[in-house]
C-alpha positions in Angstrom: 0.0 0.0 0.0 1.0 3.5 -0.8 2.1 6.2 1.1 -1.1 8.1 0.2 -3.5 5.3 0.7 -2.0 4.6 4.1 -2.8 8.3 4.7 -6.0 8.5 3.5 -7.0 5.2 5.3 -6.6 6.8 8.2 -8.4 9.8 7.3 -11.4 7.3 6.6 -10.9 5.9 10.0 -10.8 9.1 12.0 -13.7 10.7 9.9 -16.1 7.8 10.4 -15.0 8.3 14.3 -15.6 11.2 14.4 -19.2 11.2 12.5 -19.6 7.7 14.9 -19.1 10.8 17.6 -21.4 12.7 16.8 -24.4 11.2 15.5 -24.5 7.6 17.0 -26.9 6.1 14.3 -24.5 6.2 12.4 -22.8 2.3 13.3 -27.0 1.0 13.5 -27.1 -2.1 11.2 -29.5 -0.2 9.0 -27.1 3.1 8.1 -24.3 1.1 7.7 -25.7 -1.3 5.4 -27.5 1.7 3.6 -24.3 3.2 3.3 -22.1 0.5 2.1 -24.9 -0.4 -0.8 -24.1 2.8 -1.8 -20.2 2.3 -1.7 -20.6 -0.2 -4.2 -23.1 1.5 -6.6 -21.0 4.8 -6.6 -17.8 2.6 -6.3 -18.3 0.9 -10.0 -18.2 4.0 -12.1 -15.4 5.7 -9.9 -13.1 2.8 -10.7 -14.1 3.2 -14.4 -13.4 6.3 -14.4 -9.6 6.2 -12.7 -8.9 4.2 -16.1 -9.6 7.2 -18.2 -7.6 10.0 -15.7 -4.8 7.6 -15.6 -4.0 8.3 -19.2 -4.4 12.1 -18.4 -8.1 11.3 -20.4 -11.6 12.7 -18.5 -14.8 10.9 -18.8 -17.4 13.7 -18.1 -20.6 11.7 -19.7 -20.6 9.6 -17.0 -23.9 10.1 -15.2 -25.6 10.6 -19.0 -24.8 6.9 -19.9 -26.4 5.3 -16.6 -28.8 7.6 -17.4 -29.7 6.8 -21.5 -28.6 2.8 -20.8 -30.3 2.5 -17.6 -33.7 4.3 -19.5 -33.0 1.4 -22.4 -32.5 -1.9 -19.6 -35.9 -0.8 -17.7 -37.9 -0.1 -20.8 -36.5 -3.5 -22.9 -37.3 -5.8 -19.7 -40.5 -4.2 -18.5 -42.1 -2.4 -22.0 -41.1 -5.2 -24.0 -40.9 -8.4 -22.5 -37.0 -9.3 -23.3 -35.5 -11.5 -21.0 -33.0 -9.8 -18.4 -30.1 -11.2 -19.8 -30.4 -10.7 -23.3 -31.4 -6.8 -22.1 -28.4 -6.9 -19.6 -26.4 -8.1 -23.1 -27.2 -5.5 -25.1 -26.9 -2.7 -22.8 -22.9 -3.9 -22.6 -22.7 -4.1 -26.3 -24.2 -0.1 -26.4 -21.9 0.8 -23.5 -18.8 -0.8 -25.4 -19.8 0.9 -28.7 -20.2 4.4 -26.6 -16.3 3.5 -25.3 -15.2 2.7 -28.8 -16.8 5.8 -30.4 -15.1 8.3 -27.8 -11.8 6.4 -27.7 -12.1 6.7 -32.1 -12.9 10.3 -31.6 -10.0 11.6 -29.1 -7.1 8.8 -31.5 -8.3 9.1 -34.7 -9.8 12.6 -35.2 -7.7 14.1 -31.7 -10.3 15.9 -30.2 -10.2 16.7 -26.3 -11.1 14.3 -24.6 -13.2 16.9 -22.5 -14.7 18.1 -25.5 -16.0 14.8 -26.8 -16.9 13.7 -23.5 -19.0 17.1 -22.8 -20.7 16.9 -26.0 -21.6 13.0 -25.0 -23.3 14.4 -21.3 -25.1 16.3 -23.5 -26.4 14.0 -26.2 -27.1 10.9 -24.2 -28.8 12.6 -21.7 -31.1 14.6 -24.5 -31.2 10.9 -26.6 -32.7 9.6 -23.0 -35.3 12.6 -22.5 -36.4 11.7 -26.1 -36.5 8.4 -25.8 -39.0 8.3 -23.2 -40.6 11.8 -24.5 -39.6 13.4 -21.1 -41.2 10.7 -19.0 -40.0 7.8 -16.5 -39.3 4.7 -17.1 -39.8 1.8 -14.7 -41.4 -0.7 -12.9 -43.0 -1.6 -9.6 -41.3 -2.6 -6.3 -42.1 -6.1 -6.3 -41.1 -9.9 -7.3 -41.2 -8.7 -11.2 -37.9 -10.1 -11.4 -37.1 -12.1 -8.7 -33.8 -13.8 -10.1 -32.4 -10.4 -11.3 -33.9 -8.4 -8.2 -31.8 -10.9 -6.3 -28.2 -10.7 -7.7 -28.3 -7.1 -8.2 -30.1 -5.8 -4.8 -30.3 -8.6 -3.3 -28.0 -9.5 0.3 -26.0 -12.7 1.3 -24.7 -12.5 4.9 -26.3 -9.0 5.6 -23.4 -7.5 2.9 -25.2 -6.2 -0.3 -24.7 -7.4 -3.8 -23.9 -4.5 -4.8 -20.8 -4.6 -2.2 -19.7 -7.4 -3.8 -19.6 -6.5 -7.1 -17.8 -3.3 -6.4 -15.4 -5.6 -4.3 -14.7 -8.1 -6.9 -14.4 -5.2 -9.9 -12.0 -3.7 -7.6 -9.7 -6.6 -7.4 -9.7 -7.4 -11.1 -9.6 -3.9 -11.7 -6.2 -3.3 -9.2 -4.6 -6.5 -11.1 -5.2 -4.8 -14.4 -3.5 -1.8 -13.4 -1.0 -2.8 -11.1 0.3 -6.4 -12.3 -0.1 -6.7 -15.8 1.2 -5.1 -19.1 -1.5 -3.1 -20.1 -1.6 -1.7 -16.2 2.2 -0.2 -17.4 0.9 1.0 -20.4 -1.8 3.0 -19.4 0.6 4.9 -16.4 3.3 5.1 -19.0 0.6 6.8 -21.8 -0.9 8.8 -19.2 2.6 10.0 -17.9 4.4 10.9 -21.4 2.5 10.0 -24.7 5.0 11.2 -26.9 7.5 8.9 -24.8 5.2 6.3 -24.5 4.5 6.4 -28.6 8.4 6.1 -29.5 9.3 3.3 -27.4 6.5 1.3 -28.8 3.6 1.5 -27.1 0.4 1.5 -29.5 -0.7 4.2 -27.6 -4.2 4.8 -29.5 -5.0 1.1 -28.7 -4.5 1.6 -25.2 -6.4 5.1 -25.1 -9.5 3.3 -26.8 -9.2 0.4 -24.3 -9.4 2.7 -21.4 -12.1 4.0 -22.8 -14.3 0.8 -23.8 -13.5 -0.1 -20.3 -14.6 2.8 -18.5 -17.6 2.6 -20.8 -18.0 -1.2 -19.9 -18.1 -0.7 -16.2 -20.8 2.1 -16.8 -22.6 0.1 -18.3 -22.4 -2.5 -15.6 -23.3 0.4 -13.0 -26.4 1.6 -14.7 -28.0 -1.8 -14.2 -27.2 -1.6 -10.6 -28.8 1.7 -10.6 -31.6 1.2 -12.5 -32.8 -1.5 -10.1 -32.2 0.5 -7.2 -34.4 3.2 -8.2 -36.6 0.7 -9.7 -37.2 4.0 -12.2 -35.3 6.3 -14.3 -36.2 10.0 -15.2 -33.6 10.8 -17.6 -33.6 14.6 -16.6 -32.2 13.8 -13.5 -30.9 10.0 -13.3 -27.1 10.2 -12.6 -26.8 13.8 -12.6 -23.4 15.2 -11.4 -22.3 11.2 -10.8 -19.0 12.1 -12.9 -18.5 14.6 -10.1 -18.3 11.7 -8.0 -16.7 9.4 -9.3 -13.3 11.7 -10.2 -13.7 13.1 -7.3 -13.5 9.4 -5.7 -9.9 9.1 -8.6 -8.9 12.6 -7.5 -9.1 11.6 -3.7 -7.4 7.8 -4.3 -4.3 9.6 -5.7 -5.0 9.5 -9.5 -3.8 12.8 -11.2 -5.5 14.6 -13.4 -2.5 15.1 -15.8 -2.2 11.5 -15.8 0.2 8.4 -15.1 -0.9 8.1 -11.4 -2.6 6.4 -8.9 -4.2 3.7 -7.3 -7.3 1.2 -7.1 -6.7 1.1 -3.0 -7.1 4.8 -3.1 -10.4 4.8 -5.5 -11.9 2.4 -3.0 -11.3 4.7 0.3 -12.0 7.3 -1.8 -15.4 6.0 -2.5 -16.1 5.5 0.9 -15.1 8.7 2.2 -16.8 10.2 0.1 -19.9 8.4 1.4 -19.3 9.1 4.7 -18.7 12.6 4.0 -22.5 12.3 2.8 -24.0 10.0 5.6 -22.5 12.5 7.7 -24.5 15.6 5.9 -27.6 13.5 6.1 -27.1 12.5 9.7 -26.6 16.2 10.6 -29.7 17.6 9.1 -27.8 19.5 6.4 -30.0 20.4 3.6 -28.9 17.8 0.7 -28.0 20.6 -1.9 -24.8 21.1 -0.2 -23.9 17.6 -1.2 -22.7 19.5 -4.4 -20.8 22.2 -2.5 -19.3 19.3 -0.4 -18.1 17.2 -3.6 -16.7 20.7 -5.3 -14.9 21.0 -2.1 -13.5 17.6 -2.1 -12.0 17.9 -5.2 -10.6 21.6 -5.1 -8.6 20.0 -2.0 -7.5 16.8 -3.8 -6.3 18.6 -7.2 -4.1 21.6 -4.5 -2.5 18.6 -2.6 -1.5 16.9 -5.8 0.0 19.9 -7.0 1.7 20.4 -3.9 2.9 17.2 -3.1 3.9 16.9 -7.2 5.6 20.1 -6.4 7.6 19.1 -3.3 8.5 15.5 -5.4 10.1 17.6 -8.2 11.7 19.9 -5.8 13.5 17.1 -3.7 14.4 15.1 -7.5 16.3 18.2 -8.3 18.1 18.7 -5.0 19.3 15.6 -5.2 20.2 15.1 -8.3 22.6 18.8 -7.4 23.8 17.5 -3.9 25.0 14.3 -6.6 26.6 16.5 -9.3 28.3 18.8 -5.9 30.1 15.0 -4.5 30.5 14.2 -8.1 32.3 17.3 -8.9 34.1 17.1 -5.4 35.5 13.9 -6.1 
């Protein structure tokens, strides 16, 4: 574990103390299994979206894609009578095309990635509100679905599935990253392109596979969601969960110029981040704030990256003169 995952474990610890403190509801069996069902639905797309910053990419359509895909799941399975996992199917096969088309558009035609990703918040979410001509989609609570309601909200032990899905992305995803070729890809892409590009790397490849991934796990994510909510109104459905989940990257050490980080430090992000909230909803703090707590989160994530990338390049350079001063000595 890293320096800054060992740091900001321990700011998870002395937070949920502290809100422990001062609201004591907050350790009853019902909060804390309310609150870790949402670590795993928020958890999915934040990991996703630490495999686009970590090329120095940005995935702002986030929240429009669970939005539009999670609008297409409810209205396939409960409109039209297609069985769950041939719906579940082809909302992957969408989320991978959406992944391929913005990982085409940044390579091949090198847009922004924050352009292209802006102009996809826009359009999904506007495809969405047409879609369903500005109405909801969904379904009744109930035993619609038993087999799917199971697996997705369903609990084993008490722990929610949707725990253990964001448990078990997590490790595949930190594997990925951090043990395997296309892990050193992505940090080396994400760190120096140009570099990357001349010692080999087919650095377009691995910029379209971040992409299709991020977009994959999305995907996965909007199912989850869309049986939480058991509806979705596509003006509002995942609004501002982009926010989130770089805010979750941001917070788990992953720069925004790229070529850092770490899955340890998306996953306490994620749950600080929910704590943060439990905390605002324990206190009686009006929930627009939320946003103003988020904004805060990340304004102090990007400064102490900064900083601490500051003091890093500050220490390389006096050592590297205290080495040419005994060099020159000698």
């Amino acid at each position: 574990m890293q320096k800054k995952d060992i740091g900001l474990a321990t700011l998870v610890i002395t937070v949920g103390a502290i809100v422990a403190m001062v609201n004591p509801r907050f350790l009853s069996p019902i909060n804390l299994a309310n609150t870790a069902n949402l670590i795993g639905l928020f958890g999915l797309f934040s990991i996703a979206e630490a495999f686009v910053i970590v090329t120095a990419g940005i995935e702002l359509s986030i929240g429009s894609v669970i939005a539009l895909l999670g609008v297409i799941f409810v209205d396939l399975i409960a409109s039209f009578g297609v069985p769950w996992p041939m719906a579940l199917a082809v909302v992957l096969v969408l989320s991978v095309f959406i992944g391929l088309l913005h990982g085409w558009l940044i390579t091949r035609l090198k847009l922004q990635p924050f352009v292209v990703t802006l102009c996809g918040l826009l359009i999904y979410r506007g495809v969405a509100r047409f879609y369903t001509n500005d109405g909801t989609a969904g379904f009744t609570f109930g035993s619609n679905f038993p087999t799917l309601e199971f697996l997705v909200s369903g609990r084993t032990a008490g722990v929610p599935h949707s725990v253990i899905a964001f448990a078990l992305v997590a490790v595949v995803a930190w594997f990925l990253l951090h043990r395997t070729v296309f892990g050193r890809h992505l940090f080396a892409v994400g760190k120096n392109v140009e570099a990357a590009r001349y010692s080999g790397i087919n650095t377009d490849r691995v910029i379209i596979q971040a992409y299709v991934l991020c977009a994959f796990l999305t995907g996965i994510s909007a199912v989850f969601f869309a049986m939480y909510t058991r509806s979705v109104q596509p003006s509002s459905h995942g609004n501002f969960y982009e926010l989130y989940g770089i805010a979750a990257a941001v917070l788990g050490g992953f720069s925004l110029r790229g070529g850092e980080g770490s899955i340890v430090g998306v996953v306490l992000g994620v749950i600080l981040l929910q704590v943060l909230q439990n905390l605002v909803n324990l206190l009686g703090i009006p929930s627009s704030l939320n946003f103003a707590v988020m904004g805060s989160v990340i304004l102090a994530g990007v400064i102490a990256d900064t900083q601490f990338s500051r003091y890093r390049e500050a220490r390389r350079q006096q050592i590297a003169m205290s080495a040419l001063e005994d060099s020159a000595k000698r």
